[in-house]
Backbone as CSV, one residue per row, in Angstrom:
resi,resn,N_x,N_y,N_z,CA_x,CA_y,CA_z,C_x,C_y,C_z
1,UNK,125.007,108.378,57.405,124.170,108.628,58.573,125.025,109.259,59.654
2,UNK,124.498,110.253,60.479,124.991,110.927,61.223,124.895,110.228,62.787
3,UNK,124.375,109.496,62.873,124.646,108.373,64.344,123.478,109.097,65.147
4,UNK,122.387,110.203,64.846,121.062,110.358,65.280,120.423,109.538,65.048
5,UNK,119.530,109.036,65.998,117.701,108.838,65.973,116.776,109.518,65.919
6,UNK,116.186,109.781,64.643,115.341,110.644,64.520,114.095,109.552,65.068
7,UNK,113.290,111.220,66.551,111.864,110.475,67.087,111.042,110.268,66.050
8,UNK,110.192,109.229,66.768,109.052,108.943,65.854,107.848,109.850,66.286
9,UNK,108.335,110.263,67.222,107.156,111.760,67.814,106.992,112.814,67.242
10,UNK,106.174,113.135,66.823,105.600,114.492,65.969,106.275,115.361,66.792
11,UNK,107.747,115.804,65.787,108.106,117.181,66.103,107.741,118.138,66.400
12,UNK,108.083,119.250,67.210,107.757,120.356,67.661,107.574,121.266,66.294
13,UNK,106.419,122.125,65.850,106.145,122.891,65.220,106.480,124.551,65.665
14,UNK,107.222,124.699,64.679,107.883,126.612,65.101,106.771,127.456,64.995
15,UNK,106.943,128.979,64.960,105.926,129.293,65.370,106.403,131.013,64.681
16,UNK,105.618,131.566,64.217,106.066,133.183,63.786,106.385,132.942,62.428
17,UNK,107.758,133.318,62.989,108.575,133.493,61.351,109.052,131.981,60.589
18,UNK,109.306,131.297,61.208,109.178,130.025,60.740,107.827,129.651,60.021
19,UNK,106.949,129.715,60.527,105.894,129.331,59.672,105.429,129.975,58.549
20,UNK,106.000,131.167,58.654,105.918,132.404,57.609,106.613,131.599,56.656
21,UNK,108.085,131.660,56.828,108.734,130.755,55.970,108.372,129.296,55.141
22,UNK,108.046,128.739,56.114,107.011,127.650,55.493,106.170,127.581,54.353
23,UNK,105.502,128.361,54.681,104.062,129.151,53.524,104.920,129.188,52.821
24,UNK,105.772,130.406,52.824,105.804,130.825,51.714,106.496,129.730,50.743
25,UNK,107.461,129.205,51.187,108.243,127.950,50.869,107.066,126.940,49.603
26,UNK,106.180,126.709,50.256,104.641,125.625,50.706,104.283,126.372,48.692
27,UNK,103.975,127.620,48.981,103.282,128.457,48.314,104.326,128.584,46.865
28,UNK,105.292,128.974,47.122,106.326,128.936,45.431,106.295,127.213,45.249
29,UNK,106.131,126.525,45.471,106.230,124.828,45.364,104.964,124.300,45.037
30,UNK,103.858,124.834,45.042,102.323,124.880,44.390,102.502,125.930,43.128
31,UNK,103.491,126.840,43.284,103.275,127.564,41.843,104.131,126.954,40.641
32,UNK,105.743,126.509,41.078,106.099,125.469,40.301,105.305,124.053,40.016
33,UNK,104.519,123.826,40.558,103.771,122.832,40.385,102.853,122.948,39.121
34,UNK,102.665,124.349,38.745,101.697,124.609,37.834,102.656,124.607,36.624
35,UNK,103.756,125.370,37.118,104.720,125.382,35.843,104.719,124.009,35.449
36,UNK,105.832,123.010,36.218,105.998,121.709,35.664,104.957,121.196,34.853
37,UNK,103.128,121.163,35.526,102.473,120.735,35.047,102.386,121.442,33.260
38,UNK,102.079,122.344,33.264,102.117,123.253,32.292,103.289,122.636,30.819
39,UNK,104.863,122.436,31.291,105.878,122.156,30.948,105.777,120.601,30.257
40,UNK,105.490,119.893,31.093,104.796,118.589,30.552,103.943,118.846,29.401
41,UNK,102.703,119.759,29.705,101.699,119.582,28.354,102.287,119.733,27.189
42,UNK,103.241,120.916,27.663,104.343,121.771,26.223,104.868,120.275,26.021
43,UNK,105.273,119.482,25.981,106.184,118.338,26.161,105.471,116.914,24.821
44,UNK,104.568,117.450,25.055,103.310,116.788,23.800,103.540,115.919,23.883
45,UNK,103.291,114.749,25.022,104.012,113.157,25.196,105.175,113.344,24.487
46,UNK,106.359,113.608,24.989,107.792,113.498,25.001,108.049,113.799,23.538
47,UNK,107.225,114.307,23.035,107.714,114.577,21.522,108.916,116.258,21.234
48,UNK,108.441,117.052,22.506,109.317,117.864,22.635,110.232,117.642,23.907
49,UNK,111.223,116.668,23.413,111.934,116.473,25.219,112.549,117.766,25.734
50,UNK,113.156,118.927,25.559,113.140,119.566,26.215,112.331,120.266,27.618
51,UNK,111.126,119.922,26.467,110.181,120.556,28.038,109.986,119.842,28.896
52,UNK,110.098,118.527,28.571,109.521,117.542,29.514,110.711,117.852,30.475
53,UNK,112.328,117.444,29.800,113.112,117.920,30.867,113.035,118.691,31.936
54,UNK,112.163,120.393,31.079,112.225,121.333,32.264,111.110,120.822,32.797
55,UNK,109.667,120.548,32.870,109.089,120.188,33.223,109.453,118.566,34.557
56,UNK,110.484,118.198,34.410,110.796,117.102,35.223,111.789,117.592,36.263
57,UNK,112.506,118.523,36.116,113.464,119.158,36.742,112.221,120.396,37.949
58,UNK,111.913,120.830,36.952,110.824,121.514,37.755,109.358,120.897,39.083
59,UNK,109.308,119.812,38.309,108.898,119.266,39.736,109.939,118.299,40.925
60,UNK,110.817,118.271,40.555,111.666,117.924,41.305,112.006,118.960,42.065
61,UNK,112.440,119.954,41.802,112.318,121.204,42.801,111.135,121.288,43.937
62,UNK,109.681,121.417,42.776,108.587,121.524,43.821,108.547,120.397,45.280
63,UNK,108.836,119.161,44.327,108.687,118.250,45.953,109.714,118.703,46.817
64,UNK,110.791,119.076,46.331,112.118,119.159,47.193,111.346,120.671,48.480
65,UNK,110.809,121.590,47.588,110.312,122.653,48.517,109.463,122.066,49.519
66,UNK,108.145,121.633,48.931,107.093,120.965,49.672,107.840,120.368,50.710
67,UNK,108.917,119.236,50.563,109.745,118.582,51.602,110.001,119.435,52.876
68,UNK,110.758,120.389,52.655,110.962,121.335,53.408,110.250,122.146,54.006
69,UNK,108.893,122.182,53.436,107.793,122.945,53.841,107.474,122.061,55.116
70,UNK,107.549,120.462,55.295,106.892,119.400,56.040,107.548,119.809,57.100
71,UNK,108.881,120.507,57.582,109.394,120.405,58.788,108.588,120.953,59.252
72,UNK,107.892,122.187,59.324,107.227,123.047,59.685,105.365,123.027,59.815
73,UNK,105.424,122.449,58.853,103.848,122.087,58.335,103.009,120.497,58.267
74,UNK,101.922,120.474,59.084,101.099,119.264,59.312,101.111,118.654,57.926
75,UNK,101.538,117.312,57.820,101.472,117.147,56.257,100.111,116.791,55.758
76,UNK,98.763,117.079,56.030,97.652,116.763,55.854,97.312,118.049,55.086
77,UNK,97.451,119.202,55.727,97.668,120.381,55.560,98.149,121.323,53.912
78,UNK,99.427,120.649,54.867,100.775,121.208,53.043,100.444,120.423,51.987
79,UNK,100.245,118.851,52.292,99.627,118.451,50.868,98.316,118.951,50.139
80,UNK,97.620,119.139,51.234,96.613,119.533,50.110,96.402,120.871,49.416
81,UNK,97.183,121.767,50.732,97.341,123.041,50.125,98.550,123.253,48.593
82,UNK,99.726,122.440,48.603,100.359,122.007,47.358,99.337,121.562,46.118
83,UNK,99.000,120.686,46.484,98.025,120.067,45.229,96.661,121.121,44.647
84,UNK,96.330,122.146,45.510,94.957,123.187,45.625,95.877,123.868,44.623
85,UNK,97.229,124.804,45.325,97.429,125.428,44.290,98.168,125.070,42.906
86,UNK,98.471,123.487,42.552,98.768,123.547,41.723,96.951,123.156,40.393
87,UNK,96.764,122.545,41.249,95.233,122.064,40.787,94.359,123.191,39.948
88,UNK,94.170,124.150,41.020,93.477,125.850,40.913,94.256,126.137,39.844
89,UNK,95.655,126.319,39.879,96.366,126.834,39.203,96.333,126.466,37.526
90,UNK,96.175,125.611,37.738,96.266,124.643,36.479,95.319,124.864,35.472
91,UNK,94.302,124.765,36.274,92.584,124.908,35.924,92.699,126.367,35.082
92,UNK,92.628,127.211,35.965,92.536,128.760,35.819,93.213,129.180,34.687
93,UNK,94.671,128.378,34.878,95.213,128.869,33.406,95.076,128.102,31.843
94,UNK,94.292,126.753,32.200,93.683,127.037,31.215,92.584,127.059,30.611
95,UNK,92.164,128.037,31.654,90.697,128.331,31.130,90.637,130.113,30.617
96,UNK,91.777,130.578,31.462,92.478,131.597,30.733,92.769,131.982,29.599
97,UNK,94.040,131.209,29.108,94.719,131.004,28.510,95.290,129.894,26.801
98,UNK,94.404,128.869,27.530,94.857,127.455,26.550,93.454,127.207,25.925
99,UNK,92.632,127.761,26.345,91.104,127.179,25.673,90.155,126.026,26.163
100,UNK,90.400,126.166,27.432,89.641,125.012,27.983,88.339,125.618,28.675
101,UNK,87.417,124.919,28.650,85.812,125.707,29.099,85.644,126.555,30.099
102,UNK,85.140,127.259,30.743,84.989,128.150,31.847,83.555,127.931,32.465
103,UNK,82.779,126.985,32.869,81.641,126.920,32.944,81.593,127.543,34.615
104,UNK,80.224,127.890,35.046,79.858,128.277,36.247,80.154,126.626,37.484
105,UNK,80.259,125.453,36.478,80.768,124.406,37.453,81.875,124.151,37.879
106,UNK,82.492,124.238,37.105,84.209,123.936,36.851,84.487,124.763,38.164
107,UNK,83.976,126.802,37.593,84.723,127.605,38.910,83.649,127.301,39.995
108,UNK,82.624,126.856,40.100,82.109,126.380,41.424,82.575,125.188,42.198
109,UNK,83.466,124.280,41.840,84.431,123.019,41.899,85.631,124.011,42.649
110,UNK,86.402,124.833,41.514,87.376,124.971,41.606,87.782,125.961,43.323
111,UNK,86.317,126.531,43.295,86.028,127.071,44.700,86.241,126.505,45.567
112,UNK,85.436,125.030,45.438,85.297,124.322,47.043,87.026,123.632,47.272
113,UNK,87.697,123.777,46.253,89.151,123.283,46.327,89.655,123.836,47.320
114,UNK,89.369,125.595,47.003,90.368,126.775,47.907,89.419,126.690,49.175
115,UNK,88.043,126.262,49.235,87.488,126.478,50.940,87.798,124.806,51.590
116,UNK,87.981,124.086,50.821,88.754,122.629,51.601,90.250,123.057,52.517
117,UNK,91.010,123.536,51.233,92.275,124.354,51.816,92.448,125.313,53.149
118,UNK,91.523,125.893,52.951,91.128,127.103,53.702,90.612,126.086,54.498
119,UNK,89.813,125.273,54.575,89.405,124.752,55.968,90.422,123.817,56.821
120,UNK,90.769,123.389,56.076,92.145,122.370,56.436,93.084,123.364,57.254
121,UNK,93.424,124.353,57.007,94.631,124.887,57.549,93.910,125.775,58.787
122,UNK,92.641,126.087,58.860,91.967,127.017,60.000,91.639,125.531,61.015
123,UNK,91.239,124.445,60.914,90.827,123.252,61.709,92.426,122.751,62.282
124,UNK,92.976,123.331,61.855,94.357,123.077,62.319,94.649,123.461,64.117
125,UNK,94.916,123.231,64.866,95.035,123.747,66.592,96.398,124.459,66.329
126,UNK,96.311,125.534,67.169,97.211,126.265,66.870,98.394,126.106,67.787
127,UNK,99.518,126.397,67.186,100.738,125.706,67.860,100.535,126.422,69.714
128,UNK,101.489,125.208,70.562,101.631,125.317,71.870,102.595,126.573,72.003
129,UNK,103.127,126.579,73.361,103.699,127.497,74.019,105.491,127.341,73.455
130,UNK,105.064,125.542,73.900,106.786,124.759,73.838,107.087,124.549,72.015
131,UNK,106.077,125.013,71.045,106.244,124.683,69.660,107.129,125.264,68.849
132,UNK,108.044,126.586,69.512,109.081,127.360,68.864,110.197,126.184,68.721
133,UNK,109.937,125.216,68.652,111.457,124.332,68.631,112.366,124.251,69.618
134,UNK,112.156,124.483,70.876,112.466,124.100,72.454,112.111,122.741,72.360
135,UNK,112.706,122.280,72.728,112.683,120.595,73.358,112.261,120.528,74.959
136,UNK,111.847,121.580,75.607,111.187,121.778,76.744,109.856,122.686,77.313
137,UNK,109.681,122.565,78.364,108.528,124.001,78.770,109.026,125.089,78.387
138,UNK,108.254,125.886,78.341,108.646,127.179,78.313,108.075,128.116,79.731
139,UNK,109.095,128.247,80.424,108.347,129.049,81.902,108.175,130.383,81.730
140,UNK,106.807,130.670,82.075,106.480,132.546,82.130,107.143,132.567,82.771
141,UNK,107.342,134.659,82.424,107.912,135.457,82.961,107.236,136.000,83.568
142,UNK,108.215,136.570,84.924,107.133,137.385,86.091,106.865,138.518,85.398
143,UNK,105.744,138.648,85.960,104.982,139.923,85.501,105.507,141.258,86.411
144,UNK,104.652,142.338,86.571,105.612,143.369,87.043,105.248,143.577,88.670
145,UNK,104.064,142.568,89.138,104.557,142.156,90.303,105.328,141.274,91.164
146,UNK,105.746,140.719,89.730,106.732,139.652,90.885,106.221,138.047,90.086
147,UNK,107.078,137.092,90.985,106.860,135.733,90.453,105.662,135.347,91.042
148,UNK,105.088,134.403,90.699,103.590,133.728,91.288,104.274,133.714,92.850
């Protein structure tokens, strides 16, 4: 331990490129999510341990991203958007791919996943003035007549 107290106050949320970062962070950590999941099935209850390995290694990564995604991101938010795209992801490929049904319900389900997501992250308030990671106000600048 580094002899900090970390607050129990909801950190300041960055703002721009930080959150850019985030996503995207957020977003490869929902796509390994599909892998791992994927990696597991290959894994045929542990009968092929290799995959399970990669498959266990591989979500260990994903949380580790997701983790990192949290500095930045409401965790109400990043979780569900993590779990949407590994969920969606999952689904899609194998209904693609592996032979699993494609019915008009499944992708009418699999819809309201991505507009939960989508609503979750738009119901979100959008960061303050002081949310770039300042630990203070942030005072305008005079304009080009002068200070207030």
């Amino acid at each position: 331990m580094n002899g900090r107290r970390r607050s129990r106050s909801r950190p300041a949320r960055g703002t721009g490129r930080t959150l850019t970062i985030a996503w995207t962070t957020l977003t490869v950590a929902g796509l390994l999510e599909i892998a791992w999941s994927l990696a597991l099935a290959a894994a045929d209850g542990l009968t092929r341990p290799w995959w399970a390995v990669a498959g266990i290694a591989l979500a260990m990564i994903s949380l580790g991203m997701l983790s990192c995604a949290l500095r930045e991101l409401p965790v109400g938010t990043a979780y569900a958007a993590w779990v949407g795209i590994g969920a969606v992801g999952v689904a899609v490929t194998g209904m693609l791919w592996l032979g699993d049904p494609a019915s008009w319900q499944r992708l009418m389900c699999l819809g309201l996943i991505v507009a939960g997501v989508i609503g979750l992250n738009r119901a979100e308030p959008a960061p303050g003035p002081g949310a770039s990671g300042s630990s203070g106000p942030v005072a305008a600048a005079p304009g080009p007549e002068g200070p207030p």
